[in-house]
C-alpha positions in Angstrom: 70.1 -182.5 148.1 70.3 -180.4 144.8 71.9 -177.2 144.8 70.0 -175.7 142.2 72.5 -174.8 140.1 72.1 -175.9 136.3 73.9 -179.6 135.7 75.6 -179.4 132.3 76.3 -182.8 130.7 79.4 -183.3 128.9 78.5 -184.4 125.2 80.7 -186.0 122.8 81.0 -184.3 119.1 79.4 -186.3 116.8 82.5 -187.2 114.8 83.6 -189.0 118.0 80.5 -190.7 118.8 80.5 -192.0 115.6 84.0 -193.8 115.9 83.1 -194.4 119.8 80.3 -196.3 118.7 82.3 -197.9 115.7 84.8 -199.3 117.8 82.7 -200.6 120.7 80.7 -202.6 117.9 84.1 -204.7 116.8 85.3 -204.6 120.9 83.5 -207.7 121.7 85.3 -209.8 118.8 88.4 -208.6 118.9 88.3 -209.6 122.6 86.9 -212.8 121.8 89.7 -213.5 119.7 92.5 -212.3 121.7 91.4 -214.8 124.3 91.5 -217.2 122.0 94.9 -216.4 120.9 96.3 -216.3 124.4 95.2 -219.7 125.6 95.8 -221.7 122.1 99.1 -223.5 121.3 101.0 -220.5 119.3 104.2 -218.8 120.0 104.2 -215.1 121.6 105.9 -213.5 118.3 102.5 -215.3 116.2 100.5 -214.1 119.1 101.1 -210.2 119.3 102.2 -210.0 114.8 97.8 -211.5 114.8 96.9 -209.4 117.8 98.5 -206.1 116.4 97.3 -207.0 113.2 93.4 -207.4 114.5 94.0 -204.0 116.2 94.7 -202.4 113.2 92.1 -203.8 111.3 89.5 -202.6 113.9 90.9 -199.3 114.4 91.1 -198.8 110.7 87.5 -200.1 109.9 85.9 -197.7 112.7 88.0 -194.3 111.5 86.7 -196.1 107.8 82.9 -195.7 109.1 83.6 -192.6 110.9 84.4 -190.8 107.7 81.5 -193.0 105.4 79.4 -191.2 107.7 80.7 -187.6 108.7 82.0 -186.9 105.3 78.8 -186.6 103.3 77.1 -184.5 106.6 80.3 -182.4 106.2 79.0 -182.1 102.7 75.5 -181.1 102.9 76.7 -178.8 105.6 78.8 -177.1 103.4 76.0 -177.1 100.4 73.5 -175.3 103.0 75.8 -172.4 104.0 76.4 -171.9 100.9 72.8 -171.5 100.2 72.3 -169.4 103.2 75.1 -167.3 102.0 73.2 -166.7 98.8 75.8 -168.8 96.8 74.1 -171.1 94.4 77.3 -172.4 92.4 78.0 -175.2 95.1 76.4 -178.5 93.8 77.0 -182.2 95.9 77.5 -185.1 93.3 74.5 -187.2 93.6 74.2 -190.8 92.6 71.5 -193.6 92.7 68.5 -192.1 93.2 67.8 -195.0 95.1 70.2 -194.2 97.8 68.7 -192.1 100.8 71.9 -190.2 100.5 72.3 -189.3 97.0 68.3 -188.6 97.4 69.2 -186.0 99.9 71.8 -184.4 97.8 69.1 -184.2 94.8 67.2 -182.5 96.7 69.7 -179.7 97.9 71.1 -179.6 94.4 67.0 -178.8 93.5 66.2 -176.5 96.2 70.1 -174.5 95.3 68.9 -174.6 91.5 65.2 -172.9 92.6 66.6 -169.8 95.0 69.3 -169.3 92.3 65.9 -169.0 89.7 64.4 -167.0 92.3 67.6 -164.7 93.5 67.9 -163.6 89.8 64.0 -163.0 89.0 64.4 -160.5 92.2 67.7 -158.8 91.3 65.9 -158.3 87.4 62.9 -157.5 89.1 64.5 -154.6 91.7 65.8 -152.4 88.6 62.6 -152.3 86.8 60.7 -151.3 89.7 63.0 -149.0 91.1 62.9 -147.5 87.3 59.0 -147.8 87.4 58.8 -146.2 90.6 61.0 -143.1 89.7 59.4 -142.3 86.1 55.4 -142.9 87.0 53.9 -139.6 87.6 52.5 -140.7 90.3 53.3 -139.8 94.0 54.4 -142.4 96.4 55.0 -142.8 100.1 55.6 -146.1 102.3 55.6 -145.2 106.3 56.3 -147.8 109.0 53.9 -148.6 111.4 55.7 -145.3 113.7 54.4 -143.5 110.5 58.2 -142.7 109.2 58.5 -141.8 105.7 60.7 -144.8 104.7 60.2 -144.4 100.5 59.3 -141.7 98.1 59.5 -141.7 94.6 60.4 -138.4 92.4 56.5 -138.0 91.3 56.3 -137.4 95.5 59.4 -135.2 95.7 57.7 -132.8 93.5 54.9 -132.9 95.1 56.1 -131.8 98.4 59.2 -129.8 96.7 61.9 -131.6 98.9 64.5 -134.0 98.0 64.9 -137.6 99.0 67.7 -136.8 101.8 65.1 -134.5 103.4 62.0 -135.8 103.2 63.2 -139.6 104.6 62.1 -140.3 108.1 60.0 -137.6 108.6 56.8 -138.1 110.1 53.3 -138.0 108.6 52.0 -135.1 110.2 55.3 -133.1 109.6 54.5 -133.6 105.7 50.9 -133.0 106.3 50.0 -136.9 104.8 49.0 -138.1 108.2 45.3 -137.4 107.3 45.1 -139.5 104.3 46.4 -142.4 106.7 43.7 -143.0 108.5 39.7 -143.0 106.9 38.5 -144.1 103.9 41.3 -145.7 101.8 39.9 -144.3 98.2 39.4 -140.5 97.9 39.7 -137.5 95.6 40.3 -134.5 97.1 40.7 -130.9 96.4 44.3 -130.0 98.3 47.4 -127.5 97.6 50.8 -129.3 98.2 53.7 -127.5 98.0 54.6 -128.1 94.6 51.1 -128.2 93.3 47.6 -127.2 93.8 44.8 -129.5 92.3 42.3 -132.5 92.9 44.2 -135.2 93.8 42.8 -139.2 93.9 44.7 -140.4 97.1 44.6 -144.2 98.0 45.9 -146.0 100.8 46.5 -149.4 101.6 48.6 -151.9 104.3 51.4 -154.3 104.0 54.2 -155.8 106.2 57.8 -156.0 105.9 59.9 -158.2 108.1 56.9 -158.6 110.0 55.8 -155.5 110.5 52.8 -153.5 109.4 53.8 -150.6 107.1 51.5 -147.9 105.2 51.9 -147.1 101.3 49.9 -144.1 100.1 49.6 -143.4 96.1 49.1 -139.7 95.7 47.4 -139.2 91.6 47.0 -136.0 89.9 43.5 -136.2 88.2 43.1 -132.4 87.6 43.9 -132.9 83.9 41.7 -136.4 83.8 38.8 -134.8 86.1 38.9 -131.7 83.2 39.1 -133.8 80.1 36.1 -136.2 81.7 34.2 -133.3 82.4 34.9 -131.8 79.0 33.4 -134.8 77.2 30.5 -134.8 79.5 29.6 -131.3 78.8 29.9 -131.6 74.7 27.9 -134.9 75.4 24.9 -132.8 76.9 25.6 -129.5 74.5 25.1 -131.8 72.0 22.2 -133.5 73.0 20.8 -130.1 73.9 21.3 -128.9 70.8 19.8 -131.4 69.6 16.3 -131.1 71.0 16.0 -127.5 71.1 16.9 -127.6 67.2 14.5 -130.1 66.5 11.4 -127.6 68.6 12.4 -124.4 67.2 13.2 -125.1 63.3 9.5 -126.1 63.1 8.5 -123.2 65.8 10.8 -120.8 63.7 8.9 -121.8 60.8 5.1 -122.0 61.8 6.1 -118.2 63.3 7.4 -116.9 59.6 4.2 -118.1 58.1 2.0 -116.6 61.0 3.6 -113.1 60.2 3.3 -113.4 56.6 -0.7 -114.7 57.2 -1.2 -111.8 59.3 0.9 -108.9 56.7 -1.3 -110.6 54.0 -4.0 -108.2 52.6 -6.8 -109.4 51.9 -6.5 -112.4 54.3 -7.6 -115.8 53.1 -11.1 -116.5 54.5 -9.6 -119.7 56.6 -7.2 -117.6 58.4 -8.1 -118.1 61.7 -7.7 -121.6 61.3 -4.4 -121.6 60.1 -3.7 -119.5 62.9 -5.0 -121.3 65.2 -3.1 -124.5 64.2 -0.1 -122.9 64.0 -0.4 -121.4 67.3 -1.2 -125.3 67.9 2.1 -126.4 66.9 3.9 -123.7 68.5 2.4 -124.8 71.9 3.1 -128.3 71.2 6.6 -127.7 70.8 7.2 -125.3 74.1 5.6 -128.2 76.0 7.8 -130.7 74.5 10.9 -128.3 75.4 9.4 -127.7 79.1 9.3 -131.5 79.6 13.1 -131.4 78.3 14.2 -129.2 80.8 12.0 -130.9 83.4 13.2 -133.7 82.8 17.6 -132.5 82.4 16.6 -131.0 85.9 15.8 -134.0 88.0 18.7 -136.0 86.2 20.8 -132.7 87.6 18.9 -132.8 91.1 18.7 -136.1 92.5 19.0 -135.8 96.3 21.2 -137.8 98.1 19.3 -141.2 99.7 18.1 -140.9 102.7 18.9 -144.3 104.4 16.6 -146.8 106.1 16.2 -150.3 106.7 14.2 -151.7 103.3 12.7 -154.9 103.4 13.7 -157.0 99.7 11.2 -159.2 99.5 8.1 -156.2 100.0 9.8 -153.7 98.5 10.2 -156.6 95.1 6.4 -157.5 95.4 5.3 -154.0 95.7 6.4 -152.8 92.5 5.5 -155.9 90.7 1.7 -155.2 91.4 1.9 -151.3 90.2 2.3 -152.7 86.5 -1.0 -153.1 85.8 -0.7 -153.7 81.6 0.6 -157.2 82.4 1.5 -159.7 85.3 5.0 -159.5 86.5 6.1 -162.7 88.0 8.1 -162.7 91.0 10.9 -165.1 91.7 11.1 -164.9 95.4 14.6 -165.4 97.0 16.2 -165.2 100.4 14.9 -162.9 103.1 17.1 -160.0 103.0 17.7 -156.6 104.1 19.1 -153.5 102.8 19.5 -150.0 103.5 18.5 -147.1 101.5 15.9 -144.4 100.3 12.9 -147.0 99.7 11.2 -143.9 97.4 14.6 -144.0 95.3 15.1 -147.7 95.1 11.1 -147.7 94.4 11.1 -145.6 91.6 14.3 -147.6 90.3 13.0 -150.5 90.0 9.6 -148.9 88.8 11.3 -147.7 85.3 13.0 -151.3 85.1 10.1 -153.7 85.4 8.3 -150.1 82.7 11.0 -151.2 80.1 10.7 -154.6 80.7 6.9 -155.0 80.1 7.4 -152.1 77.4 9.6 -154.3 75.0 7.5 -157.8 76.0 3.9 -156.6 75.3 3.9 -156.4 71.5 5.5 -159.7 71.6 3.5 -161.1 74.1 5.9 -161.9 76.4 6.7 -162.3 80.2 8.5 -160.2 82.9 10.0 -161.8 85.9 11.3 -160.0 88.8 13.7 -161.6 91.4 16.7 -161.5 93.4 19.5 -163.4 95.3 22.2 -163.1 97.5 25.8 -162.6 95.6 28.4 -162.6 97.9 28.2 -159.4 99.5 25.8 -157.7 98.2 22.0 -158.4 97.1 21.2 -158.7 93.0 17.8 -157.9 92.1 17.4 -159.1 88.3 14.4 -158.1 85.6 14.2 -159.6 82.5 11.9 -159.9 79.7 10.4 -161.9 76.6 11.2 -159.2 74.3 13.5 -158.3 70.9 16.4 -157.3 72.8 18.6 -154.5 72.7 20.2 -153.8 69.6 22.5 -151.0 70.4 23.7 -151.5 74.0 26.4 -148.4 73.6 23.6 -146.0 74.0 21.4 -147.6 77.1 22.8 -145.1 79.3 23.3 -141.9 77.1 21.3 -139.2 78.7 18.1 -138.6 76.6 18.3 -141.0 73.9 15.2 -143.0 73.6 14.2 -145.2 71.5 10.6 -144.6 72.6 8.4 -142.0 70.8 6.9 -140.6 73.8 10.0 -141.4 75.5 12.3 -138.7 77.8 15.6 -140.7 77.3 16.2 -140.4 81.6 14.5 -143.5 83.0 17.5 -145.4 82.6 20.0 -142.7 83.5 18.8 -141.9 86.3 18.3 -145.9 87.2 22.1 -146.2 87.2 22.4 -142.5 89.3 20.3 -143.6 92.2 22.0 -147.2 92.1 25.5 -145.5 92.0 24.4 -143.5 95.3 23.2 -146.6 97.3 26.7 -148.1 96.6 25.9 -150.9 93.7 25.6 -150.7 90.0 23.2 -151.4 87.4 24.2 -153.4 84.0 21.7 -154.5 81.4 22.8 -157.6 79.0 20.8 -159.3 76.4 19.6 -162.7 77.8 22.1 -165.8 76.2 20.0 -167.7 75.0 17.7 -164.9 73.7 15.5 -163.3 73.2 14.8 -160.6 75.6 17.1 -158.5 77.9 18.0 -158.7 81.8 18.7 -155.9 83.7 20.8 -156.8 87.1 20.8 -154.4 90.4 23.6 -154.9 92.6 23.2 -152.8 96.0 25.1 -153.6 99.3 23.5 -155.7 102.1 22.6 -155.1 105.5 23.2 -158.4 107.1 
């Protein structure tokens, strides 16, 4: 009846199983031949001199064996703790590459030759990081997953005016990060730390070490950036502005100087009326042109954010393919697919594509085809046309700049605006092979 205690079984090293084994295997001879010896015809002394001799010979061929076969394990042994101790100057002399043995070997010598390759790419490595990491002007932060400060850089010292030795292992919500933990990963925000107020781009991300999941946030100041962007943007639009409103009132200016000088004229020329009256023409002309200007800068500076529904591809495609009525836009119909957005935005979108399209292919008498796919993860709606092309592609998306004479230099703008504020993009490439030009709408899908 078993006692249910654990039985342990006595095992031999392997060094001794080897030379147990070893000397059972030349037992059965040797015994073979004693026998032989005792009952045949030969004095004792010839007797024991052969019998000891035969010992020793089989005692000395299985410690012979044992060692063939312990030594190079002793070896190998010794080859992987060195390893494991991260000591890559032990090396086991290998051989035929033939022999299972000597192919072992090889391939401890290999294995020792690659972590020593990879041991020194990491210590190189660790300096210039570390270096990296202490000279980018850039904050950074890596909690554990108890959301511990664990790293911090000097761009994130200064930000939070602490040292190091202080900072280290204290929590998220103690240096007031916890927030930008959690939400959207990307962000720019408007924040005062305490060693700096300003608008800060703050992404997070996730990794693991040993295991375990840890957070790293990248604090960026863009204040200076955000400023020198918006700088640009406003000498782009001053100068566009200027622009325009020089080019309607030098000829307004003008037209008015002559006016006064017709009207101070005595004795007024007998047409005077009608040179008032087409100057008053011109005048008229040219406020109308400036009100459509400002009309037009104010619903570039207005768009409302996209009020989002479901939106059907397919209809929403076909529907604005029948409203051009100078031509026949032929639709390339592709998967059924379903987004969400402002269908009036998206409308009037693709409205002022599939307009430039069929403006550049009618005086060559080409075609426009509409049609879209599946990419991945989002839906790409694509236009292209029969047209010359696009000769300049660097100013495609400069606000007011038209190439058209009636023209108001936003249709395309504004394209890229409302594409921007579903969450895609729009790019427009001349077609390879040529001619003509394809526009591509990327917007996210609803699957």
């Amino acid at each position: 009846m078993s006692s249910g205690k654990p039985r342990h079984r006595s095992r031999l090293r392997f060094e001794t199983h080897i030379t147990v084994l070893a000397l059972l295997g030349g037992a059965p001879p040797l015994a073979v031949a004693a026998v032989l010896m005792w009952r045949g015809d030969y004095s004792a002394k010839t007797v024991w001199t052969v019998g000891l001799v035969m010992v020793g010979l089989w005692v000395g061929c299985a410690l012979a064996l044992r060692e063939r076969v312990v030594r190079p394990i002793q070896t190998l042994s010794n080859l992987l703790g060195a390893l494991r101790e991260e000591d890559y100057t032990l090396r086991a002399h290998s051989g035929s590459p033939d022999d299972v043995l000597s192919l072992a070997f090889m391939e401890a010598n290999a294995l020792g030759d690659t972590l020593r390759e990879q041991r020194l790419g990491a210590l190189e490595a660790a300096p210039l990081l570390r270096t990296v990491m202490a000279e980018i002007n850039v904050a950074v932060f890596a909690f554990d997953n108890a959301e511990r400060l664990r790293l911090v850089n000097r761009a994130g010292e200064r930000l939070l005016a602490r040292s190091a030795e202080r900072l280290l292992w204290s929590s998220a919500a103690e240096l007031g990060l916890a927030g930008f933990l959690e939400g959207d990963s990307v962000r720019i925000v408007q924040m005062a730390f305490p060693g700096r107020e300003g608008r800060w781009g703050i992404r997070a991300s996730t990794f693991r070490e040993k295991g375990l999941p840890h957070r790293l946030l990248v604090v960026a100041d863009l204040t200076r950036e955000l400023r020198e962007e918006e700088l640009r943007a406003w000498k782009r639009l001053v100068r566009v502005m200027g622009h325009e409103l020089n080019n309607s009132l030098a000829p307004i200016r003008s037209i008015a100087g002559s006016l006064k000088a017709l009207i101070e004229n005595e004795p007024q020329p007998p047409e005077w009326k009608d040179d008032m009256r087409r100057g008053l023409d011109v005048i008229a002309a040219r406020a109308e042109a400036l009100t459509r200007f400002m009309e037009a800068y104010a619903r570039l500076a207005k768009l409302p954010p996209p009020r989002m529904e479901p939106v059907d591809v397919a209809a929403w495609i076909r529907r604005v393919a029948q409203l051009e009525t100078r031509m026949t836009v032929a639709v390339v119909a592709g998967p059924d697919l379903a987004i969400r957005g402002d269908g009036d935005q998206l409308e009037q979108l693709l409205i002022s594509l599939v307009r430039n399209a069929a403006d550049a292919a009618l005086p060559t008498g080409g075609e426009v085809t509409v049609g879209w796919r599946w990419a991945d993860v989002d839906l790409e709606v694509w236009v292209q046309d029969d047209g010359p092309g696009v000769a300049n592609m660097s100013n495609l998306f400069v606000p007011f700049f038209t190439t058209k004479p009636a023209g108001a230099g936003i249709g395309l703008i504004l394209s890229r605006q409302i594409a921007e504020a579903h969450g895609g993009g729009l790019t427009l490439e001349n077609r390879q092979p040529g001619p003509g030009c394809v526009a591509r709408l990327s917007l996210p899908l609803t699957h």
